[in-house]
C-alpha positions in Angstrom: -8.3 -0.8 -23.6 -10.8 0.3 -20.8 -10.6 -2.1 -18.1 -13.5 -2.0 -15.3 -13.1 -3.6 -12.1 -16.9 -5.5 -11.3 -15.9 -7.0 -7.9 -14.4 -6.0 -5.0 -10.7 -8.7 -4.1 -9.6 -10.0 -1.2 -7.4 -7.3 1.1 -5.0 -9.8 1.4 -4.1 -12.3 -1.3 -3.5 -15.8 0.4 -0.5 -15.8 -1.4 0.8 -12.5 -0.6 3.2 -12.8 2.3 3.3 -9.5 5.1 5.4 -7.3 6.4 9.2 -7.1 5.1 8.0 -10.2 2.5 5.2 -8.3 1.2 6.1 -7.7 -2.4 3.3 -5.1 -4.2 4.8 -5.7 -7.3 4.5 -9.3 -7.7 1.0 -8.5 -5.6 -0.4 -6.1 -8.9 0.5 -8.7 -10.9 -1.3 -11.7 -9.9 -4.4 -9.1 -9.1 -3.5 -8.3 -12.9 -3.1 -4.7 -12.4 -0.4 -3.2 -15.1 2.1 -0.8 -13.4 4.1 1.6 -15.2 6.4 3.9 -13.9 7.2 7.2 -15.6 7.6 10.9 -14.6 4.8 12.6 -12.7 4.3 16.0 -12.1 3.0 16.3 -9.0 2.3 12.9 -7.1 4.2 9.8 -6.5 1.2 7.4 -7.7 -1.5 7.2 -9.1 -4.6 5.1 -9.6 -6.1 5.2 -13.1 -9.3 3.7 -12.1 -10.6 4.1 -16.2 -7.9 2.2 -17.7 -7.3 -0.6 -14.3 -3.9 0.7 -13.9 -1.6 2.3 -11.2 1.4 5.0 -12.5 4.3 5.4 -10.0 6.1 8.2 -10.2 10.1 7.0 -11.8 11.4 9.9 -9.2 11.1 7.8 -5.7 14.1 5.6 -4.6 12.8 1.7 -5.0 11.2 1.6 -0.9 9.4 5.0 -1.5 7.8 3.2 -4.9 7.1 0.0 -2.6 5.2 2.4 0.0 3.4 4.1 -2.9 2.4 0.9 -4.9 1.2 -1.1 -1.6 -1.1 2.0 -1.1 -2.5 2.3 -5.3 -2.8 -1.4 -5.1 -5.4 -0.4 -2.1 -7.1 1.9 -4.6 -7.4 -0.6 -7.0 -8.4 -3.2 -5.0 -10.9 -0.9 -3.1 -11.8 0.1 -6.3 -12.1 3.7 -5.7 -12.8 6.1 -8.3 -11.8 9.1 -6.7 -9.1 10.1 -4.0 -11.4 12.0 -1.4 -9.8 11.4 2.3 -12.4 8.6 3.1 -10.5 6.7 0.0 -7.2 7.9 1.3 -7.3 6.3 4.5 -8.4 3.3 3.5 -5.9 2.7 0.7 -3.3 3.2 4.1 -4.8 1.1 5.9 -5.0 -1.8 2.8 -0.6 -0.8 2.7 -0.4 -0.6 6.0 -1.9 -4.2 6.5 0.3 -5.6 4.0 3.8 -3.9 4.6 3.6 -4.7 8.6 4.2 -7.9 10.1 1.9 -8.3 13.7 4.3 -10.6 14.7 7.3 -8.2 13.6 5.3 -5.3 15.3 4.9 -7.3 18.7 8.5 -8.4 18.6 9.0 -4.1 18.2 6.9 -3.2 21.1 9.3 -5.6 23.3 12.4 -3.3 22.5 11.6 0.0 21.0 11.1 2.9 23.0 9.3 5.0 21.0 7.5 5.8 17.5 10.2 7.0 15.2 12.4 3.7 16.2 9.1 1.2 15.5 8.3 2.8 11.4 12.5 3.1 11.2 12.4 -0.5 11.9 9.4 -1.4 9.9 10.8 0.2 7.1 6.9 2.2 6.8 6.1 5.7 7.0 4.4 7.5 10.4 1.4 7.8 8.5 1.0 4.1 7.3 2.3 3.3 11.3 -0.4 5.1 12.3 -3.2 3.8 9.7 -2.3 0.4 10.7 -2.8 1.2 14.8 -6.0 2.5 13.8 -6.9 -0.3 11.7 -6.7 -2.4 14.3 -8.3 -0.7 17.4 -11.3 -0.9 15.3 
């Protein structure tokens, strides 16, 4: 069945926790977006803006395909229909928003002395790090 979005979502369900709490899974599902995870050739996700659903490559250990369904769910939500770069980033930033904790990140900047120790910590990639920076110097 052909499902098309007609309205943008909120970025951030109110009851979507952040950071390390931030669970995409249970977050596709009360946006009602199916997920199915199978073998893809070539990426690690995939959203299947024609049929309103995200695939997730069965290849990634279970953070990688929490990192790549925070960033589909963007898609979806965003409703994008294609992934030209402008789409990219803003599917990271919608991740990056949810997977990271401000408070967590404030706590970080206390301690950590540099990048790699912050998106170690945050359990995110450099890329998503650096979305969510830019996000919010906007």
């Amino acid at each position: 069945m052909l499902r098309t979005p007609t309205r943008k979502l909120d970025l951030i369900s109110p009851k979507t926790s952040r950071g390390r709490a931030y669970d995409p899974w249970d977050h596709a599902d009360q946006l009602g977006i199916p997920v199915v995870v199978r073998r893809l050739r070539s990426a690690h996700g995939l959203w299947m803006p024609e049929y309103g659903q995200i695939l997730i490559s069965d290849r990634l250990r279970v953070g990688q395909q929490r990192l790549v369904l925070s960033h589909e769910i963007g898609h979806g939500v965003l409703m994008h229909p294609d992934d030209r770069p402008k789409h990219e980033k803003q599917a990271d930033q919608f991740a990056a928003q949810n997977l990271i904790c401000p408070d967590e990140l404030a706590d970080l900047y206390g301690w950590a002395s540099d990048e790699r120790k912050i998106v170690a910590e945050l359990g995110v990639t450099t890329r998503l790090f650096r979305a969510y920076v830019l996000s919010q110097a906007a």
